[in-house]
Structures are given as C-alpha cells and as structure tokens.
GUDREN-609800 format. One line per 3 residues: their letters; for each residue x, y, z of C-alpha. Coordinates in pm, whole numbers, padded with zeros to 5 digits. Layout:
BEGIN
A) X Y Z ~ ...;
//
This chain:
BEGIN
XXX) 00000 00000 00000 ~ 00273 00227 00061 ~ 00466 00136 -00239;
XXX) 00168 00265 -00441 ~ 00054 00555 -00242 ~ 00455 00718 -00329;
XXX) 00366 00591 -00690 ~ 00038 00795 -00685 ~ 00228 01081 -00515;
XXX) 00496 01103 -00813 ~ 00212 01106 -01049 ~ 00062 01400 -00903;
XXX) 00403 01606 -00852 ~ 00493 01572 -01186 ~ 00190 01637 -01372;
XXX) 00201 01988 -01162 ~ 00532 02000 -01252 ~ 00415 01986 -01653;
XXX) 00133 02208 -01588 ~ 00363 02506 -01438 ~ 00598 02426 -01727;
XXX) 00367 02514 -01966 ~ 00168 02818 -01782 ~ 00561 02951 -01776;
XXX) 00573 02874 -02152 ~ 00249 03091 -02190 ~ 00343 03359 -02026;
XXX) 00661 03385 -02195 ~ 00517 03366 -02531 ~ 00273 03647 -02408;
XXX) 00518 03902 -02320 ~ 00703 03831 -02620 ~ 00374 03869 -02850;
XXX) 00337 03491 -03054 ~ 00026 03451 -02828 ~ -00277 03624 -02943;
XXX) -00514 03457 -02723 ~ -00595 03368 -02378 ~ -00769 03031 -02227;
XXX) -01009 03199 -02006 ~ -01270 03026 -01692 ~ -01604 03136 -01786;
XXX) -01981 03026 -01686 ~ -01973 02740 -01964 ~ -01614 02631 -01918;
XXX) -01275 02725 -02066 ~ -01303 02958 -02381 ~ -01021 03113 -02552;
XXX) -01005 03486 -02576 ~ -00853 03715 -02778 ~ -00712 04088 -02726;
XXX) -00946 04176 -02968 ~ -00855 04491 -03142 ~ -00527 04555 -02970;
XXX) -00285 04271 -02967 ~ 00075 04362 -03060 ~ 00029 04738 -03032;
XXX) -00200 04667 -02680 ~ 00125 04442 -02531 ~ 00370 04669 -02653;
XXX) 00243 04978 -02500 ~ 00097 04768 -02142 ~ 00497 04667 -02095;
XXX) 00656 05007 -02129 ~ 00428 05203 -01940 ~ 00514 05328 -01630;
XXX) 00243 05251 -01410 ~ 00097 04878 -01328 ~ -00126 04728 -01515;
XXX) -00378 04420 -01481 ~ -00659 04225 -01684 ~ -00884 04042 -01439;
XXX) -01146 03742 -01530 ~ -01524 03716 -01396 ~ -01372 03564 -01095;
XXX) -01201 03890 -01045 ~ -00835 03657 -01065 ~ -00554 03822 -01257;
XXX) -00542 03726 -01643 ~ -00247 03924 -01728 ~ -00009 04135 -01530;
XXX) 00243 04343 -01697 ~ 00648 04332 -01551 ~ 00595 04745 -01397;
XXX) 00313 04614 -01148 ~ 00511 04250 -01091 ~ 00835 04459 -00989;
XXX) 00631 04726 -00767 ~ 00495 04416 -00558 ~ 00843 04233 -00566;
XXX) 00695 03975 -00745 ~ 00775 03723 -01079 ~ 00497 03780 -01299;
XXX) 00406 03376 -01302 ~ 00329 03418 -00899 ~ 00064 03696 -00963;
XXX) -00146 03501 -01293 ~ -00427 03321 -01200 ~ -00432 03485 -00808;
XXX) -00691 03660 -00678 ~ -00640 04041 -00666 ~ -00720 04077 -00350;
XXX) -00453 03838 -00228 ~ -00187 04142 -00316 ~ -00469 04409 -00138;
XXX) -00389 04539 00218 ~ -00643 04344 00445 ~ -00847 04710 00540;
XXX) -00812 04768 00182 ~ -01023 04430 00020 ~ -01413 04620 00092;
XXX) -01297 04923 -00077 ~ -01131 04711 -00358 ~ -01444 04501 -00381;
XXX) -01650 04838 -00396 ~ -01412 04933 -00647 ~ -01434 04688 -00886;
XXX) -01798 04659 -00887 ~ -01834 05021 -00965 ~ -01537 04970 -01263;
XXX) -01728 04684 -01430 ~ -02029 04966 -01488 ~ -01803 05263 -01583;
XXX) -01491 05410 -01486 ~ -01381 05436 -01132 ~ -01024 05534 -00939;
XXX) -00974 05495 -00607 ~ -00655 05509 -00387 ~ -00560 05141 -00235;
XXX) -00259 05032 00006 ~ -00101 04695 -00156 ~ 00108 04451 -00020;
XXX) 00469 04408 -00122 ~ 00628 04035 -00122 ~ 00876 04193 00151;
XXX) 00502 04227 00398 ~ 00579 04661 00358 ~ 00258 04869 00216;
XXX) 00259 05016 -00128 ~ -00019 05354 -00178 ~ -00091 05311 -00485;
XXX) -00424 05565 -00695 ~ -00634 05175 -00903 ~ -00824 05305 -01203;
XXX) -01062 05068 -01303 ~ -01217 05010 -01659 ~ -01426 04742 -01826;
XXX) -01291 04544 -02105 ~ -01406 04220 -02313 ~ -01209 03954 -02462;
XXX) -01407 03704 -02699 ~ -01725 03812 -02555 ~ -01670 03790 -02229;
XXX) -01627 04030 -01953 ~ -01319 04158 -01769 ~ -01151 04482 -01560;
XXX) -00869 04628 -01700 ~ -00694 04757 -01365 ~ -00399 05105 -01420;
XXX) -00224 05084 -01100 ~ 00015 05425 -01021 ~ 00272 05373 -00730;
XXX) 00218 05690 -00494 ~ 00518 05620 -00312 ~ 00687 05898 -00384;
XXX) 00415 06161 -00412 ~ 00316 06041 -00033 ~ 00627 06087 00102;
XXX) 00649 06451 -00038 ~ 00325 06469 00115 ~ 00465 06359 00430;
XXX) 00757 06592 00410 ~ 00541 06892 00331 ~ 00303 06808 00659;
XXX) 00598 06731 00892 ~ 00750 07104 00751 ~ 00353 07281 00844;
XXX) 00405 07082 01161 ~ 00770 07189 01259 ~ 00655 07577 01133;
XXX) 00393 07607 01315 ~ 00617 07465 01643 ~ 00851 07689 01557;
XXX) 00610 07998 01551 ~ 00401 07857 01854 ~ 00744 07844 02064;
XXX) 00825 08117 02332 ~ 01159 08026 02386 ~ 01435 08136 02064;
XXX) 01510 07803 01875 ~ 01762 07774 01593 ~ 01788 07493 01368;
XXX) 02135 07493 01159 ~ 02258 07250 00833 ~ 02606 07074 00897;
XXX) 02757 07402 00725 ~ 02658 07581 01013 ~ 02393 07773 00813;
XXX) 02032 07870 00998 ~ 01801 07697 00826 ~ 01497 07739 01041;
XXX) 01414 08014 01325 ~ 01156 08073 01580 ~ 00949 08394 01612;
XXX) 01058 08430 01935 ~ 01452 08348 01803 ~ 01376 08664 01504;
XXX) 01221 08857 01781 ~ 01514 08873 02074 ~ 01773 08873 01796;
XXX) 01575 09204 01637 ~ 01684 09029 01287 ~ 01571 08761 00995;
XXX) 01793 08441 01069 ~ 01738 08197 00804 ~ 02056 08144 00576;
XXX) 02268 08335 00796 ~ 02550 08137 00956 ~ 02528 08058 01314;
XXX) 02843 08216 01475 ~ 02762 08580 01289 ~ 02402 08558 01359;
XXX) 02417 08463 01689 ~ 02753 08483 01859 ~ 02759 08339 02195;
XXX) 02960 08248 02511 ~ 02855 07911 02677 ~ 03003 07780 02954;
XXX) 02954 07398 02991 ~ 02809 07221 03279 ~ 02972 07032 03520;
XXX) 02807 06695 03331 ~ 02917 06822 02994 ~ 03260 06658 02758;
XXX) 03413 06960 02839 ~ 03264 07076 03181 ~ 03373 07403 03321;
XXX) 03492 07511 02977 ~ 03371 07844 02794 ~ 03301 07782 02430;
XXX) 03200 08050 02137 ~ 02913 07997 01862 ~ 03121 07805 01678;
XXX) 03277 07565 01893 ~ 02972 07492 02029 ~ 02842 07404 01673;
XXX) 03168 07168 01602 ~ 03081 06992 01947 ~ 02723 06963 01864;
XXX) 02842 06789 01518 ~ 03044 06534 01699 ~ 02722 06415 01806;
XXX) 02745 06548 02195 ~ 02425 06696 02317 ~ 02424 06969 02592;
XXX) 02185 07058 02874 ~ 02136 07328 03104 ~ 02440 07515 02951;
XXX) 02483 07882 03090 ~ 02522 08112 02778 ~ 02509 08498 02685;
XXX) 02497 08654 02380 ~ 02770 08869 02292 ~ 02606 09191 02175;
XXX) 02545 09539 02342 ~ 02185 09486 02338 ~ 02196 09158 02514;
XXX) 02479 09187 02724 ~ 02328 09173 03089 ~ 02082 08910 02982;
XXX) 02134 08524 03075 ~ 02048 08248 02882 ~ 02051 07884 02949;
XXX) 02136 07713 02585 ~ 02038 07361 02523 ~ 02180 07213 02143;
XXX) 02147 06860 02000 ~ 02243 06703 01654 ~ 02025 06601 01417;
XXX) 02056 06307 01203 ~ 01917 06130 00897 ~ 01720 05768 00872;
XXX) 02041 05619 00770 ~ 02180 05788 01102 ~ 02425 06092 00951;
XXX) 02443 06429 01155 ~ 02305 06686 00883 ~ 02238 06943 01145;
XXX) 02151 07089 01507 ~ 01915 07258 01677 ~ 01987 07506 01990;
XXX) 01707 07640 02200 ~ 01794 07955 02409 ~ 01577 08009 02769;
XXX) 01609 08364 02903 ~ 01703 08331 03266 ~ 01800 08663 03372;
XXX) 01553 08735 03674 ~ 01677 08359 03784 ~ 02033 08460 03797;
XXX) 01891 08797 03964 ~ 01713 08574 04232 ~ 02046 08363 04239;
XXX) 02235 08651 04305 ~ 02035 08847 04549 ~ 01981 08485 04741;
XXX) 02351 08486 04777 ~ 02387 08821 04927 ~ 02086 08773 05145;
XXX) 02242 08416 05284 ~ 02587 08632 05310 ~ 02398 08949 05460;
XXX) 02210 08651 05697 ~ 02570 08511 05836 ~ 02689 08832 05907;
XXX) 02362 08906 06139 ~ 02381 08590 06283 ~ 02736 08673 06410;
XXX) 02656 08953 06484 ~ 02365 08843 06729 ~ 02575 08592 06894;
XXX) 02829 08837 06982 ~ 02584 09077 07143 ~ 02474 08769 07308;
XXX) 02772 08686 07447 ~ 02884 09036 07534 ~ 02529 09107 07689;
XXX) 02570 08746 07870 ~ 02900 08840 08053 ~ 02810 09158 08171;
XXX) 02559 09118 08262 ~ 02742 08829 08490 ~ 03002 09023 08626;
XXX) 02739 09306 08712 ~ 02489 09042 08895 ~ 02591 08831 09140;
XXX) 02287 08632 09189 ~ 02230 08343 08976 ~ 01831 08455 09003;
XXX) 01950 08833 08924 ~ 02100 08741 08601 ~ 01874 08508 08470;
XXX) 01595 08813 08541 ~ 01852 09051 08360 ~ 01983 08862 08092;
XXX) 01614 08744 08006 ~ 01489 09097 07962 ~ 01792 09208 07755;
XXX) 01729 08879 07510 ~ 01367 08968 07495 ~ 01541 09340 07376;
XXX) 01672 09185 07127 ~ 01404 08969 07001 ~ 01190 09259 07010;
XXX) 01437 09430 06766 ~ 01427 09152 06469 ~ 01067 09116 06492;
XXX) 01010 09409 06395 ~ 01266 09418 06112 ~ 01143 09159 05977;
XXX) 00789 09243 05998 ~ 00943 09495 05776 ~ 01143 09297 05583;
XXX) 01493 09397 05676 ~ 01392 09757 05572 ~ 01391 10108 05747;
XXX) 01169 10113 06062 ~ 00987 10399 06187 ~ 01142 10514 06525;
XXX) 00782 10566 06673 ~ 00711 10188 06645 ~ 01008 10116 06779;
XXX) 00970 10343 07108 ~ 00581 10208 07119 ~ 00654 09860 07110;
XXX) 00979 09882 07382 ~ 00769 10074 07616 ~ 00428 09827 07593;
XXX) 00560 09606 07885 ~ 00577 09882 08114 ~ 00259 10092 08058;
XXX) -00099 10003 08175 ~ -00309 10002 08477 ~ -00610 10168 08579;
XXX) -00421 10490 08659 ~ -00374 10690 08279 ~ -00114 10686 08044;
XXX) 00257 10637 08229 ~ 00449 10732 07924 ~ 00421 10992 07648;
XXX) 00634 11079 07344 ~ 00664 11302 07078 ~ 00895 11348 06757;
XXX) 00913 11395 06413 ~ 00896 11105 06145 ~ 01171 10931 06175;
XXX) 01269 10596 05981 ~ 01574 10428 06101 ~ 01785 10197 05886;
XXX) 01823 09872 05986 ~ 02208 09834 06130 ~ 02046 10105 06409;
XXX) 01733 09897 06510 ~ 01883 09639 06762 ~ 02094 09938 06948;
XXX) 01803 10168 06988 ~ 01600 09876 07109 ~ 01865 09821 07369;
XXX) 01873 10147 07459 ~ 01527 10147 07537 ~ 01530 09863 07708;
XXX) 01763 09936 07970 ~ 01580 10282 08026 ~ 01303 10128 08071;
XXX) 01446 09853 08295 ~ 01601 10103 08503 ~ 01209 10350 08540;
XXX) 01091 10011 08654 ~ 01312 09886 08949 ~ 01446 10267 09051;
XXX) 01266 10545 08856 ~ 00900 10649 08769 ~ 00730 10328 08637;
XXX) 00822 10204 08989 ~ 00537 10382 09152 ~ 00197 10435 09064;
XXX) 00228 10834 08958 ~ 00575 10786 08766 ~ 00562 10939 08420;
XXX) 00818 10922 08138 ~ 00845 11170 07882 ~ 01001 11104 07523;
XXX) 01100 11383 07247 ~ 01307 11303 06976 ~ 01393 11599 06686;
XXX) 01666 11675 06394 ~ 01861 11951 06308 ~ 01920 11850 05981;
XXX) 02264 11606 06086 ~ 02218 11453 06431 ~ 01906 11274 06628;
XXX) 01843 11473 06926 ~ 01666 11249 07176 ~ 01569 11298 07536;
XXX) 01440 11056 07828 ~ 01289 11252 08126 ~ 01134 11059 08450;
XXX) 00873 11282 08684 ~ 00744 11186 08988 ~ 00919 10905 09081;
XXX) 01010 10806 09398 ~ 01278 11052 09603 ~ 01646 10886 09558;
XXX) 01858 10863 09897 ~ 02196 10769 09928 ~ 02527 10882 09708;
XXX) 02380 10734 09310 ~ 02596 10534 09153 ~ 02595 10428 08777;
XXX) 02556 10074 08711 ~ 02588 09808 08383 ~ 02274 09960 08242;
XXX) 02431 10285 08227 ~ 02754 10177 08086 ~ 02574 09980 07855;
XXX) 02413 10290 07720 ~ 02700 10481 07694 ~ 02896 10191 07483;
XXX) 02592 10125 07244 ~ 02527 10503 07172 ~ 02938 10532 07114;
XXX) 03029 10237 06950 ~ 02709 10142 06742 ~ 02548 10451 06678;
XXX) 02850 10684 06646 ~ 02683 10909 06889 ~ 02725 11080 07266;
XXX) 02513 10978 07552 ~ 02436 11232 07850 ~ 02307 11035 08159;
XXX) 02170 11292 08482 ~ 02079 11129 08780 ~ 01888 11441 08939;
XXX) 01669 11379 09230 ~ 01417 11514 09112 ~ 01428 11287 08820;
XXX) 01646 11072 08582 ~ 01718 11233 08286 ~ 01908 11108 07941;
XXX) 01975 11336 07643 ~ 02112 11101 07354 ~ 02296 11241 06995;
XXX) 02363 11057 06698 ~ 02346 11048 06310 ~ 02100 10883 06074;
XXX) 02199 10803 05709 ~ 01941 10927 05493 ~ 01753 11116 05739;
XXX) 01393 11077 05688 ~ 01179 11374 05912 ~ 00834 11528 05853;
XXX) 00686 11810 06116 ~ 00778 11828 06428 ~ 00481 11714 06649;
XXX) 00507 11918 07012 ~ 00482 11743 07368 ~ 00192 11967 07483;
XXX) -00010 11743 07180 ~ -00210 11412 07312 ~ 00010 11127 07429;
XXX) 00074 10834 07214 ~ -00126 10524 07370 ~ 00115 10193 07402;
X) -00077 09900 07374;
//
C-alpha cells in the first residue's frame, strides 16, 4: 500500500510540474507577443479569448508604461499582469497570474477594492488602495478601473500608479507645516542649523530677541555666543564660542542646562541657558543641530540676590551671637545672683528679640522710630491709673544696622524706670522727644514723679551699657543725669538718609502703648 501511495504521489508532482511548465511557456510567449489569445474560466467552461482589437500594439504599449497594469477574469483573478506592477509588488509575474487580486490588497483595503471593482465593471472608477509588497511593507498606490471584453466575455482592465513617492512629499510637506507652526508657537528662541553651520529654520521668538531675519545666515555671525559647559558636559567648566559649540554639537554630543550669553550690546546683561542637539538622517548621519535659548535673567537675579541675602544673613547671625555673648557676661560680672542674672539677661534677650521682629515684619527695611519706642515701652505701661508714658517726635525711619541698638537702649531705660525710677510707683511718668537739626538725632528721656532717691547714686551696667551702644554702634554721645528730682538722658547721633516730617510738640495728646 505504501509502495503505491509514493507511486500515486509522483504522479501527481509531476503532472504539476508539466502544468507550471507550460503556464511559464504561456506567459513567456505572451510578453514576447506569438500569443494572441488567452484560455479563459467562464460560466460554460474554458473559452479562448482574444485581445481583440489591440494585440501587438495593446502588449507593446501595457509593458513600457510606467504605471501597473492588470486584466482580471469574472472571478475577479488576474489574467495578465504586466512586468511594472510585478516589480512594484516584488513579485515574478508567473506568482501573480491566476491569483486573486485581493490576495496582493492590504487586508483594510479588500471592501474598498471590492467596492471598487464593482463600480469599474459599470463605468470608470479610481480609487486610492494600500497593496502589499512580497517583503510584507505597504505600497499607496491611486487603481483606475475600466471594463474590457475579450471574446465576448467580460473583464476589468486595472492602471495601478505607485504613490510612493508623491506620499512621502506629502509627508515631508506636513511634517515642515508641523515643525513651522512649532517653531512659531514656541516662546523660547530656537535655531535649527545645516552641517555648514547655516540657519536653516528660526523661531518667532529666536527673530524677535535677535531684532533680525535668521534663516541662511551662519550661526556664529548671527548669533555669537559664550557658553560655559556644565559640570556633566565633555568639556565641563569650559567656555566655548558659537562656533565651537556648533563643532561639538556635530560630533554628536548633546548639551543641557548650559549657561550662555549673547555677545552683543543689546543683550549683554541678559542670561540664557542654551540647550543644542544634533540632528541626524534615517540612515543615522548628523546633517544638522538645533539650539534652544531660555532667558534666565531674573533667575540669575534671584540667584544673586539669594547669595547676598544668605551672606547678609551670616553676618547678622554673628553679629547676634556676639551681642549675646557680650550682653551674657556683663551682665554676669554686674549680677551676682544666679536669680538676678537670669531676670537681667532674660529681659535684655527679649530686647533683642523685640528688635528683629520688627525688622522683619518689615522685611529687613527702614523702621519707623515711633514703632520702635511704642513697642519697647508696651511692657511697662498700663493700669487703671492713665497713660505712664508719652512721646513726641518727628517722622523718623531708622535703617536697619540702628534697630537692635536703639532697642537696647530702650530697654535698659526702661528697665532702670521700673526697678528705681518712675514706672516704679503708681504716679511715675516718662516723657520722650526726639527731633533733627538737619545732621544729628536729638533724643531725650525725662522721668517725673518718681520716687525721692537717697543715698550717694551710683551708675551701674545699664548705664555703661548705654554709653557703649550710643558710642560704639550709633557713632553718637550719651548724656546720663541722675537728678533727684528725676532721671534724665539726652542722647545724639546720626541717621543716614535722614527721613523727618513736622515736628509734632509734647503739649499734643500722648501716644497710647498697647
């Protein structure tokens, strides 16, 4: 059984063998023109069919054409292919005869063929069709379909024009629209430059800070720059011109976050941050760069002022901590008692607390010397017996550096009305004037009422700490009376950029302290 089952087998292979022999024979003999005729399926059977009317003229123009061409039976199978549509599938002519057409249609393309060819048997039809190339890649191609007969029976005659190339310019002219309209959308300058160096594409925003068309002007004239590289960069730390930055770009090295400014008078105090990257070719050549230029100068502002603030920040801090320290040992030497110092050295802190609060309420800025005098004297005025303190002065606004001395100045005037002076009994009033003459701060403490003083007065740390504040910070002289009928402190100094409106007199109502 076997033996005859391989005999069958041979049989079969080699009478498919003859048959493909002699459909190559055919269409050999077509192409070359002794055929005439064509064996056709129809309804009834095989007929033969003729190119009636054309024949030699019909095959010779169908082969030199440029654009595919097909004959398809009832069955809507390919009769005749010519070698321009074999070639634009990849295929021999012999593999496309007797197929389907649809087999060589992209699949989402076989109901609009279908469609297609119905309409073509009636009358003329195009209609644009994706086929499918031996290699599996897509082939747009515009199918015009036509009837035709041969020997009385019907057929399509198929034109089939490869829009390969008209696509792709297609494609080319929508990705330039698209990159245009980037390019005019974009707020930040971009500049895209040939491997020459050339500009061959600008932003709006690019024309607009340079004040000047780019396009076809070479980089490094158009745009001359200074760069300096960051730390991550080939050449980190380096400063590079326009044009070394282009031959760096070339090699293929892309930079980020690059620190640039442009070297003309108009631009010269802005900052830029310049970001540049090659651009390359499908077969992977570098025919170009783009740069894209990010104004940063209000950053490098912020940068800079940041720096000086942290700077201006260390210095006060130092500064603090030495008044600290100098407040903390005198104020040890001059109290014995561990409970007396902690009480001193407390209320001389809280001095100084007082004094950056309110500078930074202000924001490091002048402070008005009312506020100040208000706010030092709040602790020590209240009770059901009137105002204890009243001042008077003109408008005064005090720079910063003098804020924290005045404070302390106050505060040990203060101290000293509350354990010895008038806010140490219930009567006890204080009055404050303050006036310019143009140079100097004339300023004057005067106690009334207070209690009677006994004994030979002696001047303590408070008073010595008055003296060296007023002298040393304030560049000023410090007159301390100890009368009995009153303390009394007349203070003189300077105030850069002296700020005063009219003088308001004592005699007017007293300033409440809350």
């Amino acid at each position: 059984m076997k033996g005859i089952a391989k005999k069958i087998q041979a049989s079969e292979v080699e009478t498919l063998r003859l048959r493909l022999t002699e459909a190559e024979e055919a269409l050999q003999a077509i192409a070359k023109g002794s055929v005439d005729a064509l064996v056709v399926g129809g309804p009834r059977g095989p007929v033969v069919s003729t190119l009636a009317g054309a024949q030699e003229p019909y095959r010779l123009v169908v082969e030199r054409m440029h654009e595919g061409a097909l004959t398809l039976g009832e069955d809507r199978r390919i009769l005749y292919s010519n070698r321009h549509f074999a070639h634009l599938l990849g295929y021999p002519v012999a593999h496309l005869v007797g197929k389907p057409v649809a087999n060589f249609v992209a699949p989402e393309d076989a109901a609009r063929l279908a469609d297609l060819l119905d309409h073509g048997a009636k009358q003329p039809a195009s209609r644009e069709l994706k086929f499918r190339r031996r290699d599996g890649s897509a082939t747009p191609a515009l199918v015009g379909v036509g009837s035709l007969t041969l020997d009385q029976t019907p057929a399509l005659l198929l034109i089939i024009t490869d829009l390969t190339a008209q696509k792709h310019s297609e494609e080319l002219a929508a990705a330039e629209r698209f990159a245009r309209s980037i390019l005019e959308q974009a707020t930040e300058a971009v500049v895209v430059c040939n491997a020459d160096g050339r500009i061959t594409k600008a932003s709006f925003a690019a024309e607009r800070l340079l004040d000047k068309p780019l396009e076809g002007k070479l980089l490094a004239d158009a745009v001359p720059m200074e760069v300096e590289l960051p730390a991550e960069a080939h050449h980190s730390g380096v400063r590079m011109s326009s044009r070394e930055v282009l031959e760096l770009v070339l090699e293929r090295h892309s930079l980020r976050g690059a620190e640039a400014q442009i070297c003309l008078p108009r631009l010269h105090e802005k900052h830029f941050l310049l970001s540049a990257g090659p651009l390359s070719d499908e077969p992977g050549g570098c025919i170009g760069c783009i740069f894209t230029l990010t104004e940063i100068t209000d950053r490098k502002r912020a940068e800079t002022q940041q720096t000086m603030l942290v700077a201006e920040l260390n210095h006060r801090v130092k500064n603090i901590l030495a008044i600290v320290q100098s407040v903390a040992w005198q104020t040890l030497s001059a109290n014995h008692s561990p409970s007396e110092f902690k009480r001193a050295f407390d209320g001389r802190l809280r001095a100084l607390s007082l004094a950056h609060d309110i500078l930074t309420q202000g924001r490091w800025g002048h402070v008005d010397f009312e506020q100040l005098v208000e706010r030092s004297l709040a602790p020590y005025h209240g009770g059901d017996h009137g105002m204890r303190a009243q001042w008077s002065g003109s408008r005064l606004s005090l720079p910063p550096n003098m804020v924290v001395p005045l404070s302390m100045v106050l505060h040990e005037l203060s101290t000293n009305a509350a354990k010895y002076g008038a806010f140490s009994v219930e009567h006890g009033r204080v009055n404050i004037a303050w006036r310019s003459d143009g140079v100097n701060v004339l300023f004057t403490w005067t106690e009334t009422n207070g209690p009677p003083v006994k004994g030979e007065i002696k001047a303590g740390f408070g008073s010595k700490l008055i003296s060296r504040v007023v002298s040393y910070d304030l560049l000023g002289t410090a007159d301390l009376d100890f009368d009995r009928e009153g303390f009394r402190c007349a203070l003189t100094f300077p105030v850069p950029k002296l700020r005063t409106d009219a003088l308001r007199p004592l005699s007017a109502a007293p300033s409440p302290v809350h």
